[in-house]
Backbone as CSV, one residue per row, in Angstrom:
resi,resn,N_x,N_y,N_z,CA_x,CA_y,CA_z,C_x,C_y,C_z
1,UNK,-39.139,-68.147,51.357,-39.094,-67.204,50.243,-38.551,-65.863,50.743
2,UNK,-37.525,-65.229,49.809,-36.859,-64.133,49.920,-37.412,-63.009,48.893
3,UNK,-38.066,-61.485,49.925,-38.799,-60.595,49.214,-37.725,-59.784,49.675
4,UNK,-37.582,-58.625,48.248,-37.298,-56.784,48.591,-38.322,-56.363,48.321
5,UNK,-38.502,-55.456,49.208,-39.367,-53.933,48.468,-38.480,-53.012,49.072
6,UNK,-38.999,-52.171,48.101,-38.590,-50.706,47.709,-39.897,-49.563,47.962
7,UNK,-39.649,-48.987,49.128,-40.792,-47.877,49.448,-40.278,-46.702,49.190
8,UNK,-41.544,-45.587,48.334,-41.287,-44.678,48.131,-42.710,-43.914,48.798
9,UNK,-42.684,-42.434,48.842,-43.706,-42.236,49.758,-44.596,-41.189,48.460
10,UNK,-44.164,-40.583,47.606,-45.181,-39.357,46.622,-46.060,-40.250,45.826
11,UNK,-46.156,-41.929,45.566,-46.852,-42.554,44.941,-48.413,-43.288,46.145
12,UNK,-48.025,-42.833,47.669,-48.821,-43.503,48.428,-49.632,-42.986,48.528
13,UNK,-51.041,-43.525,48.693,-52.713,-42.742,48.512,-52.860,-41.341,48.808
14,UNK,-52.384,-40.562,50.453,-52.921,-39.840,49.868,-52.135,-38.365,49.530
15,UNK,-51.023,-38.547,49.094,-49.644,-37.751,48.897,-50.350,-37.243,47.781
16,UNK,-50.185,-35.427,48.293,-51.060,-34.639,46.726,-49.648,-33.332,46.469
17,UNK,-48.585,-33.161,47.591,-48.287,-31.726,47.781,-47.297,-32.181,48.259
18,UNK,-45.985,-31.309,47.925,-44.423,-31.927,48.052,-44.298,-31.831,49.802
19,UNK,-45.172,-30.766,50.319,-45.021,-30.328,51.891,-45.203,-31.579,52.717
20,UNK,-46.095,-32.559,52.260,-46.595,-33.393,52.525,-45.656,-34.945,52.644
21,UNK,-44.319,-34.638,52.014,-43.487,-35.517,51.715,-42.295,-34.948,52.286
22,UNK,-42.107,-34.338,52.855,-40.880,-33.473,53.938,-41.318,-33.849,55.405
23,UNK,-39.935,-33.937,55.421,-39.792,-34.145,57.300,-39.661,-33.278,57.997
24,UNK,-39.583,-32.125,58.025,-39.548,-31.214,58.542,-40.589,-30.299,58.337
25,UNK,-41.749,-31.154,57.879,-43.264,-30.057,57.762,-44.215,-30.354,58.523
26,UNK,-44.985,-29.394,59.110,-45.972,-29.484,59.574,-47.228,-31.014,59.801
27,UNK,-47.574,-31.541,59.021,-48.088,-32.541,58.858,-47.303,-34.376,58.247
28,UNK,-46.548,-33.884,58.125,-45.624,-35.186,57.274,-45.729,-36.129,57.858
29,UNK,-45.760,-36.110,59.488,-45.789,-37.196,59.987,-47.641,-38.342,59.660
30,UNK,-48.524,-37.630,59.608,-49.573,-38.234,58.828,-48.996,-39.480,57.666
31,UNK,-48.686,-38.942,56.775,-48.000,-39.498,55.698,-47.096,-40.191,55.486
32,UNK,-45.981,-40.056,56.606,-44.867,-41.385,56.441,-45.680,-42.355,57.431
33,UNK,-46.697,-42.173,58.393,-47.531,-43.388,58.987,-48.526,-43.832,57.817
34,UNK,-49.002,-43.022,56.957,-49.454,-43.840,55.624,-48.561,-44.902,54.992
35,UNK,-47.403,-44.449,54.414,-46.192,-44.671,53.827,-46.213,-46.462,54.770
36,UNK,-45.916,-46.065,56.115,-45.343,-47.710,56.863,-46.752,-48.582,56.993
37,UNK,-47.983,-47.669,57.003,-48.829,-48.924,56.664,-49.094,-49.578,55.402
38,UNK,-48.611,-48.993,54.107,-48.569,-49.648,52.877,-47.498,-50.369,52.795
39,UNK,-46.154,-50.428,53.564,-45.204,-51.173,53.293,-45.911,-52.523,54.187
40,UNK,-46.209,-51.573,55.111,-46.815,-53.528,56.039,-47.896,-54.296,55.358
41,UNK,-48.933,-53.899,54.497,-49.592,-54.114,54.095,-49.027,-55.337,52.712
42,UNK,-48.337,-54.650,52.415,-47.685,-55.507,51.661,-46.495,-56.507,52.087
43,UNK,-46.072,-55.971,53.123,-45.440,-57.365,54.264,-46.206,-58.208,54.414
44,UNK,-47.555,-58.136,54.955,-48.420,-59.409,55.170,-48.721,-60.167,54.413
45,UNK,-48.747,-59.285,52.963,-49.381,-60.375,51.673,-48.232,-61.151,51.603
46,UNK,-46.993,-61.096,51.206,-45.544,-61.466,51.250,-45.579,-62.897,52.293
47,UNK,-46.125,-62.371,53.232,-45.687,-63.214,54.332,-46.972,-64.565,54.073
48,UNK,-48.215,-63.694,53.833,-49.237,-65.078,53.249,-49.006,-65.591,52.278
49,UNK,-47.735,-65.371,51.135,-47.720,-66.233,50.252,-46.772,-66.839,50.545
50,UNK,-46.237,-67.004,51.551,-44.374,-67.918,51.629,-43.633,-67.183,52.645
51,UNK,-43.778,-65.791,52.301,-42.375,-65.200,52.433,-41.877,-65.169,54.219
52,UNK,-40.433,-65.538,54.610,-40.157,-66.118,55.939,-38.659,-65.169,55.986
53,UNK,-38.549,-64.168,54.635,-37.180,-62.890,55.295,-37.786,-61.858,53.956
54,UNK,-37.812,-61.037,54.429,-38.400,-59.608,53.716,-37.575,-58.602,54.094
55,UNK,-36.412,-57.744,53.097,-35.370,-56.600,53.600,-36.551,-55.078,52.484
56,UNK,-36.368,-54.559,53.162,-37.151,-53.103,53.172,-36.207,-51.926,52.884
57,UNK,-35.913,-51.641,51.542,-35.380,-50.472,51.604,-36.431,-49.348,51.099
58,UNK,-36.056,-48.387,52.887,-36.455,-46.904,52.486,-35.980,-46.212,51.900
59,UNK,-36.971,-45.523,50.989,-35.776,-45.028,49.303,-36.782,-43.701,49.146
60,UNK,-37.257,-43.200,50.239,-37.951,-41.814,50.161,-36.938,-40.759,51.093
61,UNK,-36.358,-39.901,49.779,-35.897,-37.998,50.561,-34.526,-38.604,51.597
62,UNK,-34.828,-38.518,52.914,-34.294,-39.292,54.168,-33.946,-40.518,54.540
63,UNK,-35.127,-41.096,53.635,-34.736,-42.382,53.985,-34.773,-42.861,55.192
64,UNK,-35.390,-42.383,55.775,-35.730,-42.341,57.729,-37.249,-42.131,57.756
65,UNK,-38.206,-42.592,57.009,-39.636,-42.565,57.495,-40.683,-43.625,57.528
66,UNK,-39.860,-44.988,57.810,-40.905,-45.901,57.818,-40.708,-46.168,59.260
67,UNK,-41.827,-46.500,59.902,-41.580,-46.691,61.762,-41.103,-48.151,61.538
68,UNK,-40.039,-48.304,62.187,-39.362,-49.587,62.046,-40.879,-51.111,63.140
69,UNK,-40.897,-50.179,64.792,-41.098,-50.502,65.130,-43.141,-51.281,64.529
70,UNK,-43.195,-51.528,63.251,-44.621,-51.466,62.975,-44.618,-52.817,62.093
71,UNK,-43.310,-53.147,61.774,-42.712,-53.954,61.028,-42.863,-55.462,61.556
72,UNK,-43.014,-56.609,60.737,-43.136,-57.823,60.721,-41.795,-58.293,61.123
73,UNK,-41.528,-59.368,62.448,-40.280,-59.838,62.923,-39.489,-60.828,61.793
74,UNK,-39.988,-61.046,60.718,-39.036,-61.399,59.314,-38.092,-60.473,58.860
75,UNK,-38.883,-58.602,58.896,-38.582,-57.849,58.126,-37.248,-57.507,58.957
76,UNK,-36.525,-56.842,57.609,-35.443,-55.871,58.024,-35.497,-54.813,57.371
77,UNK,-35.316,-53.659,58.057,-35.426,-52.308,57.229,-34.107,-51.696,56.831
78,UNK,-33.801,-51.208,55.619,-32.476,-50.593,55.511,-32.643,-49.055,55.650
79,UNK,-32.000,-47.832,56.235,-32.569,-46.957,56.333,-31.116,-46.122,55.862
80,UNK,-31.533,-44.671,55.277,-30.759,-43.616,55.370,-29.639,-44.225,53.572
81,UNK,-29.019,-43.455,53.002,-28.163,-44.102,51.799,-27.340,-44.488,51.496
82,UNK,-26.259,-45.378,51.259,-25.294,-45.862,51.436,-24.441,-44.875,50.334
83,UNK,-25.144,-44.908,49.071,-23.842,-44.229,47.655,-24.005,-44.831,47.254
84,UNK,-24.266,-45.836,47.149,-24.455,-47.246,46.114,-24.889,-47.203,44.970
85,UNK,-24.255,-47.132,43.719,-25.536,-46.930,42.367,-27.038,-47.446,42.657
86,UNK,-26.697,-48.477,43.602,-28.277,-49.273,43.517,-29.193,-48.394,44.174
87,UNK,-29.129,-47.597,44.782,-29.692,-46.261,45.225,-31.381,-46.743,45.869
88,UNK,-32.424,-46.593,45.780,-33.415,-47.558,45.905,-34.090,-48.863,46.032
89,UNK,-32.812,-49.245,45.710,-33.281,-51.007,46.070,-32.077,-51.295,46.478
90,UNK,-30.767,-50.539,47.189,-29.835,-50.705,47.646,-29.619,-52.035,48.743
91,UNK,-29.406,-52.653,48.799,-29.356,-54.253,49.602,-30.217,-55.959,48.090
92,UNK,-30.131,-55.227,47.007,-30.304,-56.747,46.514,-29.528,-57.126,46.038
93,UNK,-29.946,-58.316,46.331,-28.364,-59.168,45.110,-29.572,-60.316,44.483
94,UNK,-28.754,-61.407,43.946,-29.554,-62.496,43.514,-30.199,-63.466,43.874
95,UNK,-29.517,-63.362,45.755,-30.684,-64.248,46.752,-32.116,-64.187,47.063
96,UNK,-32.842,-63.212,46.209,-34.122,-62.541,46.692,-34.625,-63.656,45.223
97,UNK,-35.444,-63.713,45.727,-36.863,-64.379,45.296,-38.001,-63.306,44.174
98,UNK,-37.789,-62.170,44.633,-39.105,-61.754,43.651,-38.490,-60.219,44.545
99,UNK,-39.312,-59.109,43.896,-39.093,-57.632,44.139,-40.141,-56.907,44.411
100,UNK,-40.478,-55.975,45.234,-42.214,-55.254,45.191,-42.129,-53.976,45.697
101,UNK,-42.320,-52.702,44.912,-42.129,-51.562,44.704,-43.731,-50.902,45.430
102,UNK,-43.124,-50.086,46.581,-44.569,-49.719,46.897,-44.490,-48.199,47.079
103,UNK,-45.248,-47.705,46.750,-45.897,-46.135,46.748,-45.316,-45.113,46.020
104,UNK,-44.600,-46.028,44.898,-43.981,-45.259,43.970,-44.514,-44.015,42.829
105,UNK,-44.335,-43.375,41.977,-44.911,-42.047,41.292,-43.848,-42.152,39.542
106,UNK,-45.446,-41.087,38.476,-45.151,-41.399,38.015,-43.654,-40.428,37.067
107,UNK,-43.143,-40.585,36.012,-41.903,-39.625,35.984,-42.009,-38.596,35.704
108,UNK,-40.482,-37.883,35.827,-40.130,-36.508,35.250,-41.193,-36.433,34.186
109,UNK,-41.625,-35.303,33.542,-42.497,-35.432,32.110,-43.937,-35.922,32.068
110,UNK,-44.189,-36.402,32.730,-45.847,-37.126,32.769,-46.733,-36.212,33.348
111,UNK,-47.877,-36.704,33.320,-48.926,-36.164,34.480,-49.721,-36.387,35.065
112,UNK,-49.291,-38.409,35.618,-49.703,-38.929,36.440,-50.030,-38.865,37.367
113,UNK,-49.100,-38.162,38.266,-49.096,-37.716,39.472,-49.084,-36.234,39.895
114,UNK,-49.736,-35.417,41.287,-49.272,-34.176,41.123,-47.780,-34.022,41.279
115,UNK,-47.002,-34.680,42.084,-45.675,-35.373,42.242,-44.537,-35.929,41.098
116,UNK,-45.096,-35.725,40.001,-44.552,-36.947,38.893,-42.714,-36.197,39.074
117,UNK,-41.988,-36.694,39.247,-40.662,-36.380,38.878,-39.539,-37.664,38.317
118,UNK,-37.952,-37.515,38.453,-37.536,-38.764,38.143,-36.143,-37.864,39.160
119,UNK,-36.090,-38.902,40.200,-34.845,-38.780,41.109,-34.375,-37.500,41.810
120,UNK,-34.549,-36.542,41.350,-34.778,-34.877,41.947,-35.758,-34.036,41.059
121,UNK,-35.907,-32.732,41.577,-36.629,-31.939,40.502,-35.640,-30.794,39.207
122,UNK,-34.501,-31.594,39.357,-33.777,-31.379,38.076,-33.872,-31.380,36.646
123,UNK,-34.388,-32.873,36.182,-34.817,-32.841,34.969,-36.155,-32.341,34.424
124,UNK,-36.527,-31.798,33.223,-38.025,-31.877,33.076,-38.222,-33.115,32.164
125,UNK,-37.279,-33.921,32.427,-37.766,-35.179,31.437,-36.602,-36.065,31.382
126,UNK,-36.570,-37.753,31.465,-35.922,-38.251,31.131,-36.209,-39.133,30.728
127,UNK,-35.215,-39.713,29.398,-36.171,-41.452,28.175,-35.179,-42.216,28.062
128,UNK,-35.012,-43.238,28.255,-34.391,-44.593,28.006,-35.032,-44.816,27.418
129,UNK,-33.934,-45.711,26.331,-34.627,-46.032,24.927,-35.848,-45.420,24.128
130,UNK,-36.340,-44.304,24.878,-37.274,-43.117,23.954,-38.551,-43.347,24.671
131,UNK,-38.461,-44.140,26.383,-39.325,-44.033,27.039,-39.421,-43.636,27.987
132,UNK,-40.060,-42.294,28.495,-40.069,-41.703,29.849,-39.711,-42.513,31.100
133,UNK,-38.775,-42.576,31.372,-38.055,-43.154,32.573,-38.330,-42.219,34.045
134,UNK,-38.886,-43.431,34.551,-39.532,-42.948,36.208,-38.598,-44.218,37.186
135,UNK,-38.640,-43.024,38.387,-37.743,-44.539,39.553,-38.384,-45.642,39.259
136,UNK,-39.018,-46.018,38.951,-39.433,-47.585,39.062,-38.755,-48.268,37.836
137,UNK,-38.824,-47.612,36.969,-38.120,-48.096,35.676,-36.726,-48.216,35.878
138,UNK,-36.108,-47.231,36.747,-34.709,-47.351,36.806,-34.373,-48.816,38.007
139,UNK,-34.941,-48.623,38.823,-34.641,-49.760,39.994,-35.126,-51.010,39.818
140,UNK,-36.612,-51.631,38.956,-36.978,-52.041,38.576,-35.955,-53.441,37.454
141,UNK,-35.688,-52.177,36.737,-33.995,-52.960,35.802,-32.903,-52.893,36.650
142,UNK,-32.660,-52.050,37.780,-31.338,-52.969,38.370,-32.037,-54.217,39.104
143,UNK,-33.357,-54.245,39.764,-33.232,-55.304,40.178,-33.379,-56.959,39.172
144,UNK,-33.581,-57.025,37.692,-33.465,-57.632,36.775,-31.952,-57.980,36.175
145,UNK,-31.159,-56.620,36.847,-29.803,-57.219,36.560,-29.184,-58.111,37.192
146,UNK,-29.706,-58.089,38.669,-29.685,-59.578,39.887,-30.000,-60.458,39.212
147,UNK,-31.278,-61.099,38.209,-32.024,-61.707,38.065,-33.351,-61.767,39.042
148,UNK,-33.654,-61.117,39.647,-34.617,-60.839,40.544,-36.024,-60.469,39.823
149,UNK,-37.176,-61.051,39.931,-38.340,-60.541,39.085,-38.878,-59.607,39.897
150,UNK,-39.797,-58.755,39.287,-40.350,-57.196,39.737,-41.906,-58.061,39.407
151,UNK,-42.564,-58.270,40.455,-43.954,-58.538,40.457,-45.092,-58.169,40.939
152,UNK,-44.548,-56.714,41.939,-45.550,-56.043,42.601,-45.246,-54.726,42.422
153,UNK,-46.171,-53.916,42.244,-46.361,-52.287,42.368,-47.514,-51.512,42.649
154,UNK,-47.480,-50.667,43.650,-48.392,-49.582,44.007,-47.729,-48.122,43.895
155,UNK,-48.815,-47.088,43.315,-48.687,-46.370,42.852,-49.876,-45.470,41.864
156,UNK,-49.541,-44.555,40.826,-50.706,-43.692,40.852,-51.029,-44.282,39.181
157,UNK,-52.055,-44.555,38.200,-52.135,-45.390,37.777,-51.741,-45.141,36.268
158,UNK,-51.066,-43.816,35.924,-50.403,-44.083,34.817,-48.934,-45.033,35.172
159,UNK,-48.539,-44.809,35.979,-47.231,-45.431,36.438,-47.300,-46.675,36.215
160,UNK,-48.851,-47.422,37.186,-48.976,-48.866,37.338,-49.457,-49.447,35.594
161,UNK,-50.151,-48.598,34.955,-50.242,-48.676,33.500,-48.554,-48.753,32.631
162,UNK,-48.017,-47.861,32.812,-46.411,-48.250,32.142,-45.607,-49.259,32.363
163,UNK,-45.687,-49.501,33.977,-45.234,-50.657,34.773,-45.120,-52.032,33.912
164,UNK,-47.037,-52.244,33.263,-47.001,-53.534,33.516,-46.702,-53.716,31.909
165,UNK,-46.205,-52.794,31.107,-45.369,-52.830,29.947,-43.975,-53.581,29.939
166,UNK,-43.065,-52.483,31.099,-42.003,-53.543,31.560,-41.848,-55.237,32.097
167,UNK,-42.794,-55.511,32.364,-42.496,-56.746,33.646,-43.977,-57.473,33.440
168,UNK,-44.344,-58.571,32.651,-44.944,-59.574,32.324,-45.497,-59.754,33.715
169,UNK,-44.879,-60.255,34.644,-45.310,-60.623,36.009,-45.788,-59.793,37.021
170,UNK,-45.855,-58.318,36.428,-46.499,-57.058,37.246,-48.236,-57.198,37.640
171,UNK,-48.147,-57.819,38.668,-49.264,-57.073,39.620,-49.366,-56.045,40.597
172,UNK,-50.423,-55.072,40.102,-50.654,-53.543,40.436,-52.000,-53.569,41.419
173,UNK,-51.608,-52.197,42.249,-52.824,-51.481,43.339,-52.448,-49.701,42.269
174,UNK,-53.149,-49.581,41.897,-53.700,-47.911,41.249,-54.322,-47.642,42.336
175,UNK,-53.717,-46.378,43.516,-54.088,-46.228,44.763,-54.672,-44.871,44.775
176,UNK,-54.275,-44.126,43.114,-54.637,-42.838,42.845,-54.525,-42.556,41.791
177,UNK,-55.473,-41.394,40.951,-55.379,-41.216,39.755,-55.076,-39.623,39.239
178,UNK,-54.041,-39.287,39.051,-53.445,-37.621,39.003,-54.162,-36.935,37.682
179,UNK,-54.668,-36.029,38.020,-55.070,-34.547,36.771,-54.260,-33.462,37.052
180,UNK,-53.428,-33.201,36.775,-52.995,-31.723,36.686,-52.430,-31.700,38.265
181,UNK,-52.701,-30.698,39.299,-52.037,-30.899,40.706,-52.950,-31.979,41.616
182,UNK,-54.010,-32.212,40.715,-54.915,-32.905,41.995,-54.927,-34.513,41.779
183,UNK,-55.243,-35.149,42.381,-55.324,-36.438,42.457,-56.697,-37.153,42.719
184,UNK,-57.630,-38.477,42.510,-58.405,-38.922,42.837,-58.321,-40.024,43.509
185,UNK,-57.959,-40.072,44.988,-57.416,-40.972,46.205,-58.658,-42.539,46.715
186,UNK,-57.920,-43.336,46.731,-58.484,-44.387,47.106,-59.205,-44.156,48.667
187,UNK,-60.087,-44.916,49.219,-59.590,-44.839,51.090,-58.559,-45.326,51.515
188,UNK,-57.828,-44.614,52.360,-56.716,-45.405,52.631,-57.205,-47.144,52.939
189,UNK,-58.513,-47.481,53.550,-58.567,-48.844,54.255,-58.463,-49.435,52.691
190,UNK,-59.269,-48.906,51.582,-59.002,-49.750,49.997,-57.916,-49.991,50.118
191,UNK,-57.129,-48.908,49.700,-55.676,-48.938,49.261,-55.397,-50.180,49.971
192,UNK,-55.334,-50.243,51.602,-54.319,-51.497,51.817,-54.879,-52.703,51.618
193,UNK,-56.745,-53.035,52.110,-56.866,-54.069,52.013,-56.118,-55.028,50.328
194,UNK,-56.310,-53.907,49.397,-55.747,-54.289,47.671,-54.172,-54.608,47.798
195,UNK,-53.478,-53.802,48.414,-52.159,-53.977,48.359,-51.864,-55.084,49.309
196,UNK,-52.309,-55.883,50.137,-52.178,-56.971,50.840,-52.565,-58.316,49.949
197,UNK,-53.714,-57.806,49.430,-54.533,-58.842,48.558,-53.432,-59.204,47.250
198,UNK,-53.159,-58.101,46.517,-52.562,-58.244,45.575,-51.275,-58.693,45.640
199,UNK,-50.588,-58.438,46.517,-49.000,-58.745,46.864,-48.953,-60.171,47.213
200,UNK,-49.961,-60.640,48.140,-50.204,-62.320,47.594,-50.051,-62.712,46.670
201,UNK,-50.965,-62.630,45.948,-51.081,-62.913,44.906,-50.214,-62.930,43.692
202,UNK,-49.429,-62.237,43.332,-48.310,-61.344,42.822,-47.121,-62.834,43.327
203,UNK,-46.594,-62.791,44.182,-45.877,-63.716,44.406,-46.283,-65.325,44.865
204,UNK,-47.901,-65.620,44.629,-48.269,-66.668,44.419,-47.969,-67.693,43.049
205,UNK,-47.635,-66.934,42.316,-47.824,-67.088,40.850,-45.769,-67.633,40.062
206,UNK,-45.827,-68.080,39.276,-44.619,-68.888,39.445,-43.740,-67.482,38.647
207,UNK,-42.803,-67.267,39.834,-41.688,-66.370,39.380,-40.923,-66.287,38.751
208,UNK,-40.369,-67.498,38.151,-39.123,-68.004,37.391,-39.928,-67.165,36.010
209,UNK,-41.293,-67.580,35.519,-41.995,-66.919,34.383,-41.733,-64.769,34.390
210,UNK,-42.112,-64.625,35.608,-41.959,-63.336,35.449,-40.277,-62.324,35.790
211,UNK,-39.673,-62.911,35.250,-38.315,-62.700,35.296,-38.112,-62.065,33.556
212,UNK,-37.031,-60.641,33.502,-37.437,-60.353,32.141,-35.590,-60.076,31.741
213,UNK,-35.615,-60.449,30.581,-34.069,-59.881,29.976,-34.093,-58.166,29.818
214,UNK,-32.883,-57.822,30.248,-33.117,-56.126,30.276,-32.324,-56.167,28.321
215,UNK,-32.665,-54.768,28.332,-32.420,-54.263,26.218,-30.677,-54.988,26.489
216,UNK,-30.339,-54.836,25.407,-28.532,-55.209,25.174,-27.967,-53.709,25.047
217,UNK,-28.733,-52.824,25.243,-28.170,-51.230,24.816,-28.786,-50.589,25.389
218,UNK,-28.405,-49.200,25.527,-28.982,-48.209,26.341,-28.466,-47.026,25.833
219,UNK,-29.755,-46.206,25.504,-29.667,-44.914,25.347,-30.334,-44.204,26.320
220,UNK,-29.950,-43.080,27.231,-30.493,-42.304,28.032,-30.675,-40.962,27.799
221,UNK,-31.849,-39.933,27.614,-31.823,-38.822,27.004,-32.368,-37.809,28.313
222,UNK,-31.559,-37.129,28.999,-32.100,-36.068,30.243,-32.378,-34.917,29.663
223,UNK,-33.173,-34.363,29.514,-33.482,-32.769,29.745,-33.499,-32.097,30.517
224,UNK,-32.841,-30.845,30.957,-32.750,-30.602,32.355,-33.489,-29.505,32.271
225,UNK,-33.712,-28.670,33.416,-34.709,-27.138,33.475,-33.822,-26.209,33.229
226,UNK,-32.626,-26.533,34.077,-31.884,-25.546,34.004,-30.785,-25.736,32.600
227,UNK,-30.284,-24.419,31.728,-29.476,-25.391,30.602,-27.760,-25.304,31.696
228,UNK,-27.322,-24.472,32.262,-26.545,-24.443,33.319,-26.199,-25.687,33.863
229,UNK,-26.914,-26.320,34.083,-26.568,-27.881,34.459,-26.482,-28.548,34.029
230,UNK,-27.226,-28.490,32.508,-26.727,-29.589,31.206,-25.512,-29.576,30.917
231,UNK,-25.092,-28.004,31.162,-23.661,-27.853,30.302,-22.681,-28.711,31.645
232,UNK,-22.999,-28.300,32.781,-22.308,-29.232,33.714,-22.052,-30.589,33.511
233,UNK,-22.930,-31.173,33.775,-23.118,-32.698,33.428,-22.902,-33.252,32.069
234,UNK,-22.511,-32.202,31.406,-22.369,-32.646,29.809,-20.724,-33.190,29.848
235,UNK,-20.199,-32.595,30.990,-18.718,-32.944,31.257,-18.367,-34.634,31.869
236,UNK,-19.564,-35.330,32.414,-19.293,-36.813,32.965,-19.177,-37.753,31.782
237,UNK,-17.903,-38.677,32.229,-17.687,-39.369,30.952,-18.474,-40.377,30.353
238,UNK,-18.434,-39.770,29.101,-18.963,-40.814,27.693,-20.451,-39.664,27.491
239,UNK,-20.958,-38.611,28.503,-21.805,-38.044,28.352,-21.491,-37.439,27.140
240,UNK,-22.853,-36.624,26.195,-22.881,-35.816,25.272,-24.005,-34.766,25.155
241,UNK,-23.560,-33.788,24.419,-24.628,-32.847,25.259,-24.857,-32.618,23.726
242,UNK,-26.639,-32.459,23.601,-27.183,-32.455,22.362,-27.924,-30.699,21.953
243,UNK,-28.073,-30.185,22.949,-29.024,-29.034,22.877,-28.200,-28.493,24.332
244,UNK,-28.667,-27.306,24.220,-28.643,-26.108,25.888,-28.686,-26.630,26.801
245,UNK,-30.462,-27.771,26.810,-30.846,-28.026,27.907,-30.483,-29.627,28.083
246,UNK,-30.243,-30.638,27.016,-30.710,-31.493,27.051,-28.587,-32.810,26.765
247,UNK,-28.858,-33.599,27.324,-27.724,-34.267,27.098,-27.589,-35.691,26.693
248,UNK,-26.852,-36.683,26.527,-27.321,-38.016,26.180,-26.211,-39.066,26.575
249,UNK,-26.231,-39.773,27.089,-25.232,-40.732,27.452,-25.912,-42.488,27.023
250,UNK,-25.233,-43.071,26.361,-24.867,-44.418,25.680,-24.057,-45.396,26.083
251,UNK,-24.598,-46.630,26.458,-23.874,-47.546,27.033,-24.550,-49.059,26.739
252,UNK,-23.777,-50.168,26.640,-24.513,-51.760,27.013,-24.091,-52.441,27.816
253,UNK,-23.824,-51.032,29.110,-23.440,-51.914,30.845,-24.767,-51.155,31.471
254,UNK,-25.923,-51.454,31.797,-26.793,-50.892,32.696,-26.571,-50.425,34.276
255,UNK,-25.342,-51.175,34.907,-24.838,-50.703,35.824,-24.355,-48.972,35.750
256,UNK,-23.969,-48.939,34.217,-23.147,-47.773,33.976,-24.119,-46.796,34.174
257,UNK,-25.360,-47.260,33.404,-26.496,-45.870,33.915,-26.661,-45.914,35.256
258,UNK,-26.866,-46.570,36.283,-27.488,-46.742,37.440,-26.052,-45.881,37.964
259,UNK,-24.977,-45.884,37.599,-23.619,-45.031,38.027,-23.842,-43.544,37.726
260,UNK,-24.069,-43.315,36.746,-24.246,-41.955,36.190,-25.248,-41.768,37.036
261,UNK,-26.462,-41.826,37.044,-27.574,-41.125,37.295,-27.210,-41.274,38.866
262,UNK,-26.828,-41.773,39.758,-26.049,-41.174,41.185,-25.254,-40.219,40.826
263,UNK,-24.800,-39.829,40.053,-23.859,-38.854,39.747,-24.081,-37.636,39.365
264,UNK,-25.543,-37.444,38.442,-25.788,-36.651,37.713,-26.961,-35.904,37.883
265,UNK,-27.952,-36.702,39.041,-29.396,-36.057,38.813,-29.169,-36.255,40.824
């Protein structure tokens, strides 16, 4: 059996403060060793249900913070960004077996997380089809455009609550629960023993079922903070700019969003 995951680090237990998610801060290194024990954690479950090649894309800031060396001799890690629209789950195609999103956060607009954003801190909001769109939602559907099912996620638990809206076959670890800047953190030993447990499990279960058709259309609505940058981006083609701040782009190629939004945010 052939697994991706996709690690992100502002959704992992105990990520409260952006300082905390920089490489060049004081303590960070705490936190991306959080970060590689939730990806392993969920390597092992992977590996107790089947799985015999597991590719790892790091899809946090750098893209340089999971310790390679901590990693299961199946795994392969992809590190640093290629450009690729696929941006976060950059290395799938349709040979993968199933998909598992770990330590992800919830979006631009919410207040799931103290962290909640969507791809930079550019927008104050972005909705596909008129629903707050967070990375998981975006990578989530490219990896459905493979045909690849999305059956695992960790993260803070409005996220893992929206999640399992998208994807029938979503099994969740809620590793934290966000109020305002603060968060209510699992132990880290919870967090993983669940995310090992569950990621079994998750891909124990027959995959072909949790495989989902993405919409036939797409509407994408960004709001940005700044209106300066709306008016910018109001210039990429097929974009339209609705308000000061806010712009809208329309399409029924989902690749095309996953193009834009490398482009735009």
């Amino acid at each position: 059996m052939k697994i991706f995951i996709s690690a992100d680090m502002e959704g992992t237990t105990p990520t409260i403060r952006w300082d905390e998610c920089e490489i060049d801060k004081k303590f960070y290194s705490i936190y991306a060793e959080q970060m590689t024990k939730e990806v392993l954690a969920a390597c092992e479950g992977a590996i107790n249900a089947g799985a015999d090649e597991i590719v790892i894309k790091d899809a946090h800031d750098t893209a340089s913070n999971i310790d390679i060396t901590k990693l299961p001799e199946c795994a392969t890690l992809i590190r640093g960004w290629s450009g690729h629209p696929y941006s976060m789950v950059f290395g799938i195609d349709s040979s993968f077996d199933a998909a598992m999103f770990v330590g992800y956060h919830s979006a631009a607009g919410q207040g799931g997380n103290p962290l909640s954003h969507t791809m930079s801190g550019k927008p104050l909001y972005i909705k596909m089809n008129g629903e707050y769109c967070s990375e998981f939602m975006l990578y989530s559907y490219a990896a459905a455009l493979e045909g690849v099912p999305t059956v695992f996620l960790s993260g803070d638990k409005m996220l893992c609550e929206n999640g399992k809206r998208l994807h029938p076959g979503l099994h969740t670890v809620a590793v934290k629960d966000g109020v305002g800047a603060s968060a209510a953190c699992l132990s880290t030993a919870k967090s993983l023993k669940l995310i090992k447990e569950t990621a079994e499990k998750a891909l124990k279960q027959d995959l072909g079922k949790a495989k989902i058709a993405l919409p036939e259309y797409f509407t994408v609505e960004i709001c940005f903070k700044e209106h300066a940058y709306a008016h910018k981006v109001s210039f990429y083609p097929g974009m339209k700019k609705l308000n000061s701040n806010t712009v809208l782009f329309e399409t029924d190629d989902y690749f095309e969003v996953l193009r834009m939004v490398s482009f735009v945010l």
